[in-house]
C-alpha positions in Angstrom: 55.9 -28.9 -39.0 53.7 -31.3 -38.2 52.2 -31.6 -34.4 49.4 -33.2 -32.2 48.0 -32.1 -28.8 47.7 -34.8 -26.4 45.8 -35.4 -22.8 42.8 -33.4 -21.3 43.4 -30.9 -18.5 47.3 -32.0 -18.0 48.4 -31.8 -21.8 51.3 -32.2 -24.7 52.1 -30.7 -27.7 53.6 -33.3 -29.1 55.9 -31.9 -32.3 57.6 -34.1 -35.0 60.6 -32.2 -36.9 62.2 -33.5 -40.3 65.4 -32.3 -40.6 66.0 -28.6 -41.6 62.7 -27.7 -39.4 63.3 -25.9 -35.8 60.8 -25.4 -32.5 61.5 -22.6 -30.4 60.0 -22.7 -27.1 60.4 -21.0 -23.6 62.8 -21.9 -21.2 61.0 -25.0 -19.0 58.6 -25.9 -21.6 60.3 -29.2 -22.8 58.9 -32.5 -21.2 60.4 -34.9 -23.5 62.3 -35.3 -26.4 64.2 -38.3 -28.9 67.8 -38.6 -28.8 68.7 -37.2 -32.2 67.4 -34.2 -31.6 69.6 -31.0 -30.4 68.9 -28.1 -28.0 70.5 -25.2 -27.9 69.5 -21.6 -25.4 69.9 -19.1 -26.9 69.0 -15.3 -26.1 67.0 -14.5 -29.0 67.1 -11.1 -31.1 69.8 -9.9 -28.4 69.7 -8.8 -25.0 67.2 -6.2 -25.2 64.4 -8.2 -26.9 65.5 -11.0 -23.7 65.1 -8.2 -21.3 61.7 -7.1 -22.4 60.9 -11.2 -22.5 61.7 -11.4 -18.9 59.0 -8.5 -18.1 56.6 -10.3 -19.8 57.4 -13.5 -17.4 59.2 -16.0 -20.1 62.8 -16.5 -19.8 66.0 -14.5 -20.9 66.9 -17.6 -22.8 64.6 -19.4 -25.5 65.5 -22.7 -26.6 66.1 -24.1 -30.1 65.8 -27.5 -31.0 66.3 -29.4 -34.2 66.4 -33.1 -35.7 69.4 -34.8 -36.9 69.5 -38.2 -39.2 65.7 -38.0 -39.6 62.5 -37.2 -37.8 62.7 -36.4 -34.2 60.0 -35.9 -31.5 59.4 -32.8 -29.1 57.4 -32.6 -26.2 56.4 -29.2 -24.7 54.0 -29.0 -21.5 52.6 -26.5 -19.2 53.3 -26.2 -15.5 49.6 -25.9 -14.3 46.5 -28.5 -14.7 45.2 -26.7 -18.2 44.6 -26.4 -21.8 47.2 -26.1 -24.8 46.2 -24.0 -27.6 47.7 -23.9 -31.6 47.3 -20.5 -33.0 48.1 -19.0 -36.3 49.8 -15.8 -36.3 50.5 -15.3 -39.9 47.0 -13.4 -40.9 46.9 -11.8 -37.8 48.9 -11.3 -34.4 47.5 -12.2 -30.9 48.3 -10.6 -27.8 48.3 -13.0 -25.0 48.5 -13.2 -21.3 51.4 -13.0 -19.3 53.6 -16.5 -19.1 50.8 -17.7 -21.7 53.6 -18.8 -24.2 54.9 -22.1 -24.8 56.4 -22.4 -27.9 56.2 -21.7 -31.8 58.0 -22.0 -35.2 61.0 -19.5 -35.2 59.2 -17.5 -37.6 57.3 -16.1 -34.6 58.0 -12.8 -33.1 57.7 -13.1 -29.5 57.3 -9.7 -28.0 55.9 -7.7 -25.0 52.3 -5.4 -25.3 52.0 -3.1 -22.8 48.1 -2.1 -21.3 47.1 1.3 -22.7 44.8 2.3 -20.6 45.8 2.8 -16.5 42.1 0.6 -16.2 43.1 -2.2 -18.1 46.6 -2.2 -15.9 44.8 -1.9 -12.2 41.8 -3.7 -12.7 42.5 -5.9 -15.7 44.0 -8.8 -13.9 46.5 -9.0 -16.4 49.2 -6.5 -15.0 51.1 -3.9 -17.0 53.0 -6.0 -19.4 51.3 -8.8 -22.2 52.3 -10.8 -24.8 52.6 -9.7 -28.3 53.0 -12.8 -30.9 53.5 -11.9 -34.8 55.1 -13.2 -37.7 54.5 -16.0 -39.5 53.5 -19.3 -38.3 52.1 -21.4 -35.4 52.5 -20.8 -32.0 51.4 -23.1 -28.5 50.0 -21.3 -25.5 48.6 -22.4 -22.7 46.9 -21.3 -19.5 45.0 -23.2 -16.6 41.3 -24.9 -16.6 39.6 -25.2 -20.0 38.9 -23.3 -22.7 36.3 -21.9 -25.1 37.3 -19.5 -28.6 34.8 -18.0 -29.7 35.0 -16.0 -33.2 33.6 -12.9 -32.8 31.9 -11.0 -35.3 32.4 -6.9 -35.5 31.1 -5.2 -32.9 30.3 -8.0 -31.0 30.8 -7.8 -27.3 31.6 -10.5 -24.4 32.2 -9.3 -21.2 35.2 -11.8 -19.3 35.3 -12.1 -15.6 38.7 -10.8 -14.6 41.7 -12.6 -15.5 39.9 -14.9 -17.5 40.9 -13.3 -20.8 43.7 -15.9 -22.1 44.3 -14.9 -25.4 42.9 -12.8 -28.4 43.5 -11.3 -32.1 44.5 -8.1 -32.3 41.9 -6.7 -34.3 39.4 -7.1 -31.1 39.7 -4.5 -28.7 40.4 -5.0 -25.1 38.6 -2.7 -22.0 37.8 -2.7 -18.8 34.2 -2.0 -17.7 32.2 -1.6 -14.4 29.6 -4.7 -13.8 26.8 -2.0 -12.6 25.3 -0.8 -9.4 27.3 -1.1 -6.4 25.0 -4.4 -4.9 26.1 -6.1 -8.5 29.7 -5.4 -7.2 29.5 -6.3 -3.5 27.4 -9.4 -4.1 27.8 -10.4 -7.5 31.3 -12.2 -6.8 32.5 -11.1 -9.9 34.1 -7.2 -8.1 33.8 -4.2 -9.3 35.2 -4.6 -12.9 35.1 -6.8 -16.1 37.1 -7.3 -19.0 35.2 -6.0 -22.1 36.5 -8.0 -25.8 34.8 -6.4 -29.0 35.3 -8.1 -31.8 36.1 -8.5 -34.8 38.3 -11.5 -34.0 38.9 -14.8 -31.8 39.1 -14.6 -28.0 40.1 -17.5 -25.6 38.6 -17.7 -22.5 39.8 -20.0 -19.7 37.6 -21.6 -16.7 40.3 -21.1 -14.0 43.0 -18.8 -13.2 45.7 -20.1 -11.6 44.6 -17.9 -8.6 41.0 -19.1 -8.6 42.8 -22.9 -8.5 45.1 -21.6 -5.4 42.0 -20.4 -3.5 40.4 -23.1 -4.2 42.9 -25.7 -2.3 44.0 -22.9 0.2 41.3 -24.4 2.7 42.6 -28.0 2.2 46.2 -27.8 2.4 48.3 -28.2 5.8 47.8 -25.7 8.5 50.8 -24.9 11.1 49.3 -25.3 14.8 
């Protein structure tokens, strides 16, 4: 399957497939496709598996498309000003953030990871539920602002601001930690708690949460009088 991703802070995955190839993808995902190729929804492994999707915020439907009489083109895009992101998941799964998948090969297992720790659930940002991709294969996800990966080597820490955690192998483990003293806390602006990623393994990190993005144009939008 061969693919590009196009733009800067609004972008494609743009993904060419020969006959015989298929691109699964979440419900919404598809911006544009050529007219020889198919679609199909379909509720993938069974109800159950599109149950536990719909915890995880994706759909209870994933969609299927394929080429007929030669190459065809499909477009998948995000619904927030952001990054788009190929990973491999064939040496190793990721777990990801809620919503944070967009599409992949249908060789990828797209399941839900719950937090283990009470912590990591209240104070993680994330919520109870994550994503869990494995298989074989290359999955898109994609979250708001930009991004940096960084590889990190065992035992190596980074400490996230909340929320900020997009995506990351599941050989590095995920905490949450205090920033310090109580005047860190109050006047820090980072609150009382940070996500902790040690490696080994490849974390994404984004800029922006969709919530920083809201607060940000909460002061500018209309205001009933």
């Amino acid at each position: 399957m061969k693919y590009t991703i196009t733009g800067d802070n609004l972008q494609f995955v743009n993904v060419q497939l020969e006959p015989g190839e298929e691109l699964m993808s979440t419900a919404g995902s598809m911006s544009y496709m050529t007219g020889n190729v198919r679609m199909e929804a379909k509720m993938e492994g069974g109800l159950f598996k599109g149950v536990k999707r719909m915890f995880s915020g994706e759909s209870l439907f994933l969609v299927k498309y394929h080429a007929e009489g030669g190459s065809g083109i499909v477009g998948l895009g995000g619904d927030v000003p952001g990054k788009i992101m190929d990973i491999d998941v064939t040496r190793c799964p990721w777990i990801v953030q809620k919503t944070g998948y967009l599409g992949s090969e249908p060789t990828v297992d797209l399941d839900i990871a719950f937090q283990k720790k009470l912590g990591n659930m209240l104070f993680g940002g994330e919520g109870l539920i994550l994503e869990r991709l494995s298989g074989k294969g290359i999955a898109f996800i994609g979250a708001c602002g930009d991004f940096n990966v960084v590889d990190l080597r065992p035992g190596e820490q980074y400490k996230v601001s909340t929320g900020k955690a997009v995506a990351w192998e599941e050989t590095v483990r995920y905490d949450i930690t205090s920033t310090g003293g109580a005047k860190t806390a109050l006047f820090g602006g980072e609150g009382l708690f940070v996500t902790t990623l040690t490696g080994p393994g490849k974390i994404v990190i984004q800029s922006m949460t969709l919530g920083d993005m809201a607060m940000a144009l909460y002061p500018f939008m209309p205001k009933n009088t």
